[in-house]
C-alpha positions as a Markdown table, in Angstrom:
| # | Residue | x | y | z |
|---|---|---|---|---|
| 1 | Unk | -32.7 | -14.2 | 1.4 |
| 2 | Unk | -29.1 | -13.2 | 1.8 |
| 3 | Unk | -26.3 | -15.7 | 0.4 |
| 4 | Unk | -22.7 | -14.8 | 0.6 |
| 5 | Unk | -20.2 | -16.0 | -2.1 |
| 6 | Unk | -16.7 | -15.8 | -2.4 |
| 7 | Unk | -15.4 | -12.8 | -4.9 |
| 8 | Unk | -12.1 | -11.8 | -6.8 |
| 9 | Unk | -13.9 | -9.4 | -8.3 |
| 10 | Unk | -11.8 | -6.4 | -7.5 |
| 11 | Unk | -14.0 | -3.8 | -9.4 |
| 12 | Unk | -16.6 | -5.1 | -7.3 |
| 13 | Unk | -15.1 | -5.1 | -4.0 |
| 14 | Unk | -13.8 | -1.3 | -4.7 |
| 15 | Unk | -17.7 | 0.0 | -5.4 |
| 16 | Unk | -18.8 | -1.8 | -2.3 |
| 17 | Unk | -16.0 | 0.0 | -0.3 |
| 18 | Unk | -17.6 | 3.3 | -1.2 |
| 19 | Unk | -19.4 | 3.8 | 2.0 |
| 20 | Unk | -16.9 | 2.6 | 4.5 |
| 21 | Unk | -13.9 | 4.6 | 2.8 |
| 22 | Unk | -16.5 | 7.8 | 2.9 |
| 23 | Unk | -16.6 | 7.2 | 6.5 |
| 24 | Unk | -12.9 | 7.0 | 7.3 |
| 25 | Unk | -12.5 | 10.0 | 5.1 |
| 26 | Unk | -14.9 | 11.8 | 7.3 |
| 27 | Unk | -13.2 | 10.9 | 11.0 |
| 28 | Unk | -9.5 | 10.8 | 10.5 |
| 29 | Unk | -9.9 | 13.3 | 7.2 |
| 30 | Unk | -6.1 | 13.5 | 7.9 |
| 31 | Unk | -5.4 | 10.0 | 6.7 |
| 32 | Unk | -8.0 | 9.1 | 4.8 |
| 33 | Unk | -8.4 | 10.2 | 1.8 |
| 34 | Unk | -12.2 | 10.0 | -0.4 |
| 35 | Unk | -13.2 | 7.2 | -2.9 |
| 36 | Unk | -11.8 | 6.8 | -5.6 |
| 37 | Unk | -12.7 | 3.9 | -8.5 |
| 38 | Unk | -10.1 | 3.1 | -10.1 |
| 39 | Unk | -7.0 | 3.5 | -7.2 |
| 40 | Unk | -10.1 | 1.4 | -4.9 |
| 41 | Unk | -9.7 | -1.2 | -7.8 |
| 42 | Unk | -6.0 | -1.3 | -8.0 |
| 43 | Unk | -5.6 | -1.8 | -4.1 |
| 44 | Unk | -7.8 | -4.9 | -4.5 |
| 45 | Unk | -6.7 | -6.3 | -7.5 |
| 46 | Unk | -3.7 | -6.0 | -5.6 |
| 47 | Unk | -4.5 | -7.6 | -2.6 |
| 48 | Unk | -6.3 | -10.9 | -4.1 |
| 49 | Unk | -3.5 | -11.5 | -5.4 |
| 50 | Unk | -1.9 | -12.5 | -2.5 |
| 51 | Unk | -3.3 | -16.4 | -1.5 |
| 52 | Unk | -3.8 | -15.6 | 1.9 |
| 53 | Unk | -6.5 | -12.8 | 1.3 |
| 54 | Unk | -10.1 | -13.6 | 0.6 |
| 55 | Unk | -13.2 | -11.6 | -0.1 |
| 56 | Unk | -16.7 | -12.7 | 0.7 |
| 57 | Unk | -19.6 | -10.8 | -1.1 |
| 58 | Unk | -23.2 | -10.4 | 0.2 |
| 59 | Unk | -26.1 | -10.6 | -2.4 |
| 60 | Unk | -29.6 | -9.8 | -2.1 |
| 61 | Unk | -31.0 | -11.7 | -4.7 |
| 62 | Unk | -28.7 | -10.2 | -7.6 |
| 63 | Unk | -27.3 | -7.3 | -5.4 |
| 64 | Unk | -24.4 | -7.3 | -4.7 |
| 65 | Unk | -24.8 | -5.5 | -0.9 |
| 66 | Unk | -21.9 | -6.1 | 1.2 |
| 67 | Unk | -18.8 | -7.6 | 1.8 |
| 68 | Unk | -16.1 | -8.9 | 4.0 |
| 69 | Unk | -11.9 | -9.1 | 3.0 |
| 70 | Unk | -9.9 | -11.1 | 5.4 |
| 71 | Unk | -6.4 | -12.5 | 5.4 |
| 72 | Unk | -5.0 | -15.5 | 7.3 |
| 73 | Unk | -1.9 | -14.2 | 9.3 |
| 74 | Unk | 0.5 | -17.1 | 10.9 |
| 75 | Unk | 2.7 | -15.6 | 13.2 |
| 76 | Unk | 6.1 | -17.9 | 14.1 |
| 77 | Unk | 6.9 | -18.8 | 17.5 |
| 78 | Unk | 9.6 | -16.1 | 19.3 |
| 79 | Unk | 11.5 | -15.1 | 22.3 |
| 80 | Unk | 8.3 | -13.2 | 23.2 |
| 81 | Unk | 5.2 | -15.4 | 22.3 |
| 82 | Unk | 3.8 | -18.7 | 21.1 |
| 83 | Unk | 2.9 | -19.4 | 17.6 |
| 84 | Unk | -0.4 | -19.2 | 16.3 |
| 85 | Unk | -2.4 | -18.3 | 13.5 |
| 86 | Unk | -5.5 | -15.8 | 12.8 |
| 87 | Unk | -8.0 | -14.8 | 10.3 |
| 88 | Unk | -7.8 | -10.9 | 10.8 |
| 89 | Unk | -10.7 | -9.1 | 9.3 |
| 90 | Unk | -9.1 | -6.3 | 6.7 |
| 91 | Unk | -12.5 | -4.7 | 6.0 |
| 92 | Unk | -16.4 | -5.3 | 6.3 |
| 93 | Unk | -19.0 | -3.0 | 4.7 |
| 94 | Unk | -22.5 | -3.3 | 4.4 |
| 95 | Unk | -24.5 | -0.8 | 1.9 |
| 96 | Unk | -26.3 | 2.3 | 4.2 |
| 97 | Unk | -29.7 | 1.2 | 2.9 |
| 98 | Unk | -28.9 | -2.6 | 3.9 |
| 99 | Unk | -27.5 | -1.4 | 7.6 |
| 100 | Unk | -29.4 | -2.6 | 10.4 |
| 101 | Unk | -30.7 | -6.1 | 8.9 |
| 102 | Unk | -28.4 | -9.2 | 9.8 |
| 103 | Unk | -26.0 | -8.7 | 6.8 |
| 104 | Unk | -22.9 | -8.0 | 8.8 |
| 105 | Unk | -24.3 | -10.6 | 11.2 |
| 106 | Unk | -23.9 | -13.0 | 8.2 |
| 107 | Unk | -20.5 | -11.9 | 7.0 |
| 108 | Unk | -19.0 | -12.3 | 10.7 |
| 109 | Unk | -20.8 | -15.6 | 10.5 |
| 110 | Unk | -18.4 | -16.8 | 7.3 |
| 111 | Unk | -15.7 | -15.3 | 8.7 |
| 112 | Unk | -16.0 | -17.7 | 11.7 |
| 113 | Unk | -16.6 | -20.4 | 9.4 |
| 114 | Unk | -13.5 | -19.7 | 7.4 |
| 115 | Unk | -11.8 | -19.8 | 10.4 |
| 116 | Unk | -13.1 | -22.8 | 11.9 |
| 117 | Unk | -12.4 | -24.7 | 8.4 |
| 118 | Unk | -9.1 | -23.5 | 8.1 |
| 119 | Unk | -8.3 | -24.8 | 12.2 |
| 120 | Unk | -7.3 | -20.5 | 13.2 |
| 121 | Unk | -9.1 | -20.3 | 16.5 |
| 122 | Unk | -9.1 | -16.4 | 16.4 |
| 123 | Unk | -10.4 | -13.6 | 14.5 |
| 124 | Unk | -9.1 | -10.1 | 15.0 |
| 125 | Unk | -9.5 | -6.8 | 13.8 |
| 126 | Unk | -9.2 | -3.3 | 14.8 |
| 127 | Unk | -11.6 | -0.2 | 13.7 |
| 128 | Unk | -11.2 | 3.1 | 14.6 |
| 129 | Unk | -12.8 | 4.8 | 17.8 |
| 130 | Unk | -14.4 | 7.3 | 16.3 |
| 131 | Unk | -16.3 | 4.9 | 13.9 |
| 132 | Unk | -19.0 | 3.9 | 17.1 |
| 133 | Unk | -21.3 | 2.2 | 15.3 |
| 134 | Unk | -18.5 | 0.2 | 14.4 |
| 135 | Unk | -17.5 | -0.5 | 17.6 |
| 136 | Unk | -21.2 | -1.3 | 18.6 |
| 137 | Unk | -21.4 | -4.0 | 16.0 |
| 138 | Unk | -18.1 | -5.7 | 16.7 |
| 139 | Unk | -18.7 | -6.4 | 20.5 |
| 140 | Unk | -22.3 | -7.4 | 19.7 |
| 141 | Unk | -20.4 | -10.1 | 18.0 |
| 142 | Unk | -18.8 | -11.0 | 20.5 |
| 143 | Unk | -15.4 | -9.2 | 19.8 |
| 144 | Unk | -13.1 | -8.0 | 22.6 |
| 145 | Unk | -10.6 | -5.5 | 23.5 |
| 146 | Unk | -7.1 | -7.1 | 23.6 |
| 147 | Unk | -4.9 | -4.1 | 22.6 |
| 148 | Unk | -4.8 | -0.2 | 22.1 |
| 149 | Unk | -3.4 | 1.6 | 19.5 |
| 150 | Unk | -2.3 | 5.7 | 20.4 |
| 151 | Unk | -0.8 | 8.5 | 18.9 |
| 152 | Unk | 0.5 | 11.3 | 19.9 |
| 153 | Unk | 0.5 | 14.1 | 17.2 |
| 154 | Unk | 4.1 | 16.4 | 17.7 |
């Protein structure tokens, strides 16, 4: 049985990341740069503690097996667009040997829920192309395509 708490545990979060920065590192080697502990731990600690970001932690029994970071973003009316408000999904990892069993199912799940208790209406996030499985996972959730990033390399 799965339960998914809430975490400021930024040494945590970093050795969860492990995987999912590995990955990045691999596709866009360019940008990404490998693990690392301690600078992992740093950009969390970091980030939590700004009140607009949460993290969400999967446990299997006492393992600690995944985890989701989100932030709510509320973005003021302009000359261009309406206001409105999301939760945009900063990261989501799920550990390789726990891949393929509901877990990121479960963290979308409290992501919604976040949303819904906090009255956002939309969740975004963006992954990059190259991560497929990704991609795979995201619309089986139900995510679409709104926008496109590029890049043109000079």
């Amino acid at each position: 049985m799965i339960r998914i708490t809430e975490s400021r545990d930024a040494d945590l979060l970093a050795l969860l990341n492990y995987d999912v920065q590995e990955i990045h590192a691999e596709i866009e080697p360019m940008l990404f740069k490998h693990h690392n502990q301690e600078n992992m731990k740093a950009l969390f600690k970091e980030a939590l503690e700004d009140e607009n970001i949460y993290a969400f932690v999967a446990w299997d029994n006492d393992r600690p097996v995944g985890y989701v970071m989100i932030s709510k973003i509320n973005f003021e009316e302009n000359y261009f667009r309406k206001s409105y408000s999301v939760v945009y999904i900063e990261h989501i990892c799920v550990l390789k040997d726990y891949k393929g069993h509901g877990i990121g199912k479960q963290l979308i799940e409290k992501v919604k829920e976040f949303a819904r208790d906090n009255n956002i209406r939309r969740v975004e996030l963006d992954y990059w192309n190259k991560n497929e499985k990704a991609g795979q996972f995201f619309r089986s959730q139900g995510f679409k395509t709104f926008n496109e990033r590029m890049y043109l390399e000079v």
